[in-house]
C-alpha positions as CSV (number, residue, x, y, z in Angstrom):
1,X,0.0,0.0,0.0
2,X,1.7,3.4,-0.7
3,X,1.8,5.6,2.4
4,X,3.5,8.6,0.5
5,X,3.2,10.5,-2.8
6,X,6.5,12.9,-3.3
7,X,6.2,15.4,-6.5
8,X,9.3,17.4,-6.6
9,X,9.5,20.2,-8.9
10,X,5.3,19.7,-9.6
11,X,3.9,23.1,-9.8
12,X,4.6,25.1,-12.6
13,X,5.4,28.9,-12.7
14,X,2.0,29.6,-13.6
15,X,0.4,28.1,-10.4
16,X,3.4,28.9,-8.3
17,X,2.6,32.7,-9.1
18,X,-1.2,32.0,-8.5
19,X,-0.5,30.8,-4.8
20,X,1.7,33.8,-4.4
21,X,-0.5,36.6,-5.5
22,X,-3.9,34.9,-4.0
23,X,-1.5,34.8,-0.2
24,X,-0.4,37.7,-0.3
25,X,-4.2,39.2,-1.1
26,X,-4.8,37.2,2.1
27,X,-2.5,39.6,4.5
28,X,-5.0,41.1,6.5
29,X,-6.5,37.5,7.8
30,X,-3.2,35.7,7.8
31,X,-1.9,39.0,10.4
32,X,-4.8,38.7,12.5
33,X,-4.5,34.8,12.8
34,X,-1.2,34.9,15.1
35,X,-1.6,35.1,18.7
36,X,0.6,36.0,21.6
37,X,-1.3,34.5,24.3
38,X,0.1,31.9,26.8
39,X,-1.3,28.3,26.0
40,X,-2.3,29.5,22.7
41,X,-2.1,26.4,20.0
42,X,1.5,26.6,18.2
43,X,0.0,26.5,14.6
44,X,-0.9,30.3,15.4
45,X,1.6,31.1,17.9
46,X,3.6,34.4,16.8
47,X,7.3,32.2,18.4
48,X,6.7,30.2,15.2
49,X,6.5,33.0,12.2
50,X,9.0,34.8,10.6
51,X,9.2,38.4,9.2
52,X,8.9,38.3,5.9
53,X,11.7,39.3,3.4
54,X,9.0,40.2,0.2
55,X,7.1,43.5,0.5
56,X,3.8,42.9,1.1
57,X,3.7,39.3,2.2
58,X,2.1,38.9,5.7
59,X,3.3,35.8,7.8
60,X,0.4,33.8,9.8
61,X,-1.7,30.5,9.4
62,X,-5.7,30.5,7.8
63,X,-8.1,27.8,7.0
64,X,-10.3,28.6,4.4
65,X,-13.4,26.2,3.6
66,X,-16.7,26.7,2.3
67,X,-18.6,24.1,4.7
68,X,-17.0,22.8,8.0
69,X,-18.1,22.8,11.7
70,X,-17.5,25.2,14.1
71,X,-14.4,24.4,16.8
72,X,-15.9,22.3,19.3
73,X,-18.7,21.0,16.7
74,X,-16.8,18.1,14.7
75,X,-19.6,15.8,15.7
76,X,-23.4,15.8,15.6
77,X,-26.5,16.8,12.7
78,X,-25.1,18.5,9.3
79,X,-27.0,21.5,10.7
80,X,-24.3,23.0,12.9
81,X,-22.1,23.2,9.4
82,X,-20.9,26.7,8.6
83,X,-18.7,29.1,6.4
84,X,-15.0,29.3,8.1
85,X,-14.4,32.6,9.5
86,X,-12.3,33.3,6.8
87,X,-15.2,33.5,4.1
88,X,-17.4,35.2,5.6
89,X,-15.7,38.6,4.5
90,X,-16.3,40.8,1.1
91,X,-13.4,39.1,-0.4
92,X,-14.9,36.0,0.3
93,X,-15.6,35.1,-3.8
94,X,-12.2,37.0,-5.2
95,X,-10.6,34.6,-2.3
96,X,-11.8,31.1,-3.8
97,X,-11.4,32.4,-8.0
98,X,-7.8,32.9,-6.9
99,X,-7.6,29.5,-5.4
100,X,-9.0,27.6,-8.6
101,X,-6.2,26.5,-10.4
102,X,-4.1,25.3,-7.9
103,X,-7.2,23.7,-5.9
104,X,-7.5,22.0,-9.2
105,X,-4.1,20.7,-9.3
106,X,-4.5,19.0,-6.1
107,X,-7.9,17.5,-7.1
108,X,-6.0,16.2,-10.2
109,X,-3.8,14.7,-7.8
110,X,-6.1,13.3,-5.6
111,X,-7.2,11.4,-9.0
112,X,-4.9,9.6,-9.4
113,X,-3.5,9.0,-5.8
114,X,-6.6,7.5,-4.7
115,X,-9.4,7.6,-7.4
116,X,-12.3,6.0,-4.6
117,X,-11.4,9.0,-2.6
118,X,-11.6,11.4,-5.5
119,X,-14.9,10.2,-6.1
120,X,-16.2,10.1,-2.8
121,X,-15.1,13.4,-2.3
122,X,-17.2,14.8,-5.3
123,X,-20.2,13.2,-4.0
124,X,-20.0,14.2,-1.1
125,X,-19.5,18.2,-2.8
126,X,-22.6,17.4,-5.0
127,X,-24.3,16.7,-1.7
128,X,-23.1,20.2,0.2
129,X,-24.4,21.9,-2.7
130,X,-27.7,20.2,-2.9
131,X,-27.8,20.6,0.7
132,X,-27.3,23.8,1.6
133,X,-29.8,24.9,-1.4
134,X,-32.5,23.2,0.7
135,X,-31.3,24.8,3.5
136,X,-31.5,28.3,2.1
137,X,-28.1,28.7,3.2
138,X,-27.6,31.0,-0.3
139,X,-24.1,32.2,0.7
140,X,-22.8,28.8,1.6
141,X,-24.1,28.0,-1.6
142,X,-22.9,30.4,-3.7
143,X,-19.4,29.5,-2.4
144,X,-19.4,25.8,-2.8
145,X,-19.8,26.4,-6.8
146,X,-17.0,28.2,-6.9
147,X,-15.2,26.1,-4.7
148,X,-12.3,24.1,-7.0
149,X,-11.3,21.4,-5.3
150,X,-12.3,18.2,-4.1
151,X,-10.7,18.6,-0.5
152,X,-13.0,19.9,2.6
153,X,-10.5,23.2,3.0
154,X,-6.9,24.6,2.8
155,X,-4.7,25.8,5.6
156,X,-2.7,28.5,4.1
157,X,0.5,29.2,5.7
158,X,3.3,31.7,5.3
159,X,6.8,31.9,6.9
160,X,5.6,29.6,9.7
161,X,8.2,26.8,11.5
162,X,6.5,23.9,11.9
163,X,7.3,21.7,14.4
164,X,7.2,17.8,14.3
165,X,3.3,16.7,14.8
166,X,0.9,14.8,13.9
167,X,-3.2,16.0,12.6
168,X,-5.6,14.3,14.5
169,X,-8.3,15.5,12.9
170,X,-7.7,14.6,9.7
171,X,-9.3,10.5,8.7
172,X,-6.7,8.1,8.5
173,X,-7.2,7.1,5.5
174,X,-7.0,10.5,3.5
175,X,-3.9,11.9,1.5
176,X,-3.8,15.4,2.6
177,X,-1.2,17.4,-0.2
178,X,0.9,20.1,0.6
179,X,2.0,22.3,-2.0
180,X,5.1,25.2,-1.3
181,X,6.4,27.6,-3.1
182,X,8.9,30.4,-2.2
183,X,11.8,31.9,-2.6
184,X,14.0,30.1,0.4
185,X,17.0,28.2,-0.9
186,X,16.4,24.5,0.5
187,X,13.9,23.0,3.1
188,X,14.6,19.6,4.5
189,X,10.9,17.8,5.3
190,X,11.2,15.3,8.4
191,X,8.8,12.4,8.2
192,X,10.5,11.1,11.6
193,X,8.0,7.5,11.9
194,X,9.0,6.8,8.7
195,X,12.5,7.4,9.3
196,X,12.5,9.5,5.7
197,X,13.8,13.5,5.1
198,X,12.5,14.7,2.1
199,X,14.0,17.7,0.0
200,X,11.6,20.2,0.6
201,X,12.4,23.1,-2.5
202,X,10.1,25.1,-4.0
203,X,7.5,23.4,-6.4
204,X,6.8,20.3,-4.5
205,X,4.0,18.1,-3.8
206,X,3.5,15.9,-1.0
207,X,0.9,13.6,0.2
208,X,0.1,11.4,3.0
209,X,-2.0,10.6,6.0
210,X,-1.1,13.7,8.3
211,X,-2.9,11.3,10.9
212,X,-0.5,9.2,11.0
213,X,2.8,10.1,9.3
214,X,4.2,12.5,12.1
215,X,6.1,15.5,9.9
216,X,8.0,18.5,10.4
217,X,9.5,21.6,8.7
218,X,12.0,24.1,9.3
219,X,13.3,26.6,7.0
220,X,15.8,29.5,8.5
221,X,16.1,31.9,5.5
222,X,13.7,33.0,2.6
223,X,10.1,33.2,2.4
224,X,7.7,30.0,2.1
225,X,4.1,29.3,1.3
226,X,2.2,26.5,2.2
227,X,-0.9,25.2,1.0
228,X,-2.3,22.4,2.7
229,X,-5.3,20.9,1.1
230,X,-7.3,18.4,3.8
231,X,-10.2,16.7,4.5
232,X,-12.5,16.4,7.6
233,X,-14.5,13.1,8.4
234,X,-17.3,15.5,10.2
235,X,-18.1,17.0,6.4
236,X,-17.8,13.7,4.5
């Protein structure tokens, strides 16, 4: 069974420059993600950002999804489902157009990766859109056909150290993708329970469980973008 899908040099120019114009529109929600409290999750924390070195390109950590459940909600009736904070702002349609092409990328991965996923995954879209129509939930709607890719959401992510860890919340049996672009010089990926470091350079792809395969990033120079496509067994 393969555990790990590695795709160096996979994005072209064209898509690279997509992520980087559509995250750096993104500044004023990445910025206001970081937080200085004590006992405030790492993923957000402002000890693991760096300033950034391009003009204009705001460090912090997003998730941006058309319909997931509230923190604290990843259980119970369709019902509780919701826009992420992140949409529910006037950009909230310019945000998703400027994700197409690269959410389309990773749904074209996702084909062939794991083609019973793929297809689950589009039914389960159908079923969000027919859903929320029902529901007269008209902007969830409205964003969900717009909405590119197969995957539940992205975590966007810029000039953040990532430590080794695990994601619990993502199902076992899902291949989340990361994509990274970026300007930094080399990037060493640490997938420590596989015993396996991966060059990490601008352009790449990688997928696997982020359930199980415990990973970790560090980059000490340059700025770097990371889009993290996912999946959440409380949507599908």
């Amino acid at each position: 069974r393969i555990i790990l899908w590695y795709v160096p040099k996979c994005l072209s120019s064209w898509v690279q420059n997509d992520m980087f114009t559509a995250t750096k529109s993104m500044g004023d929600l990445l910025r206001k993600s970081i937080t200085a409290r004590r006992g405030t999750s790492w993923r957000t924390s402002e000890s693991n950002f760096r300033p950034s070195e391009t003009p204009h390109l705001t460090p912090g950590c997003i998730n941006i999804a058309p319909c997931w459940f509230q923190q604290g909600h990843e259980v119970g009736p369709l019902f509780r489902a919701l826009i992420s904070a992140t949409l529910k702002g006037e950009r909230s349609l310019s945000m998703i157009i400027d994700m197409q092409r690269p959410a389309l990328i990773a749904s074209a991965a996702l084909r062939v990766m794991h083609p019973q996923l793929y297809w689950a995954s589009v039914a389960t879209h159908l079923e969000l859109g027919r859903w929320s129509k029902d529901q007269g939930l008209v902007d969830m709607h409205h964003l969900l056909k717009h909405w590119a890719s197969v995957y539940t959401g992205a975590s966007i992510m810029c000039n953040r150290q990532s430590p080794e860890h695990r994601d619990p919340k993502c199902p076992p049996e899902a291949f989340d993708i990361l994509t990274c672009i970026g300007n930094y010089q080399h990037a060493v990926m640490k997938l420590t329970n596989l015993g396996i470091e991966l060059a990490y350079d601008p352009g790449v792809l990688v997928s696997y469980s982020g359930r199980l395969v415990r990973h970790g990033i560090d980059v000490k120079d340059g700025d770097r973008i990371v889009w993290a496509w996912f999946l959440r067994d409380s949507v599908h």
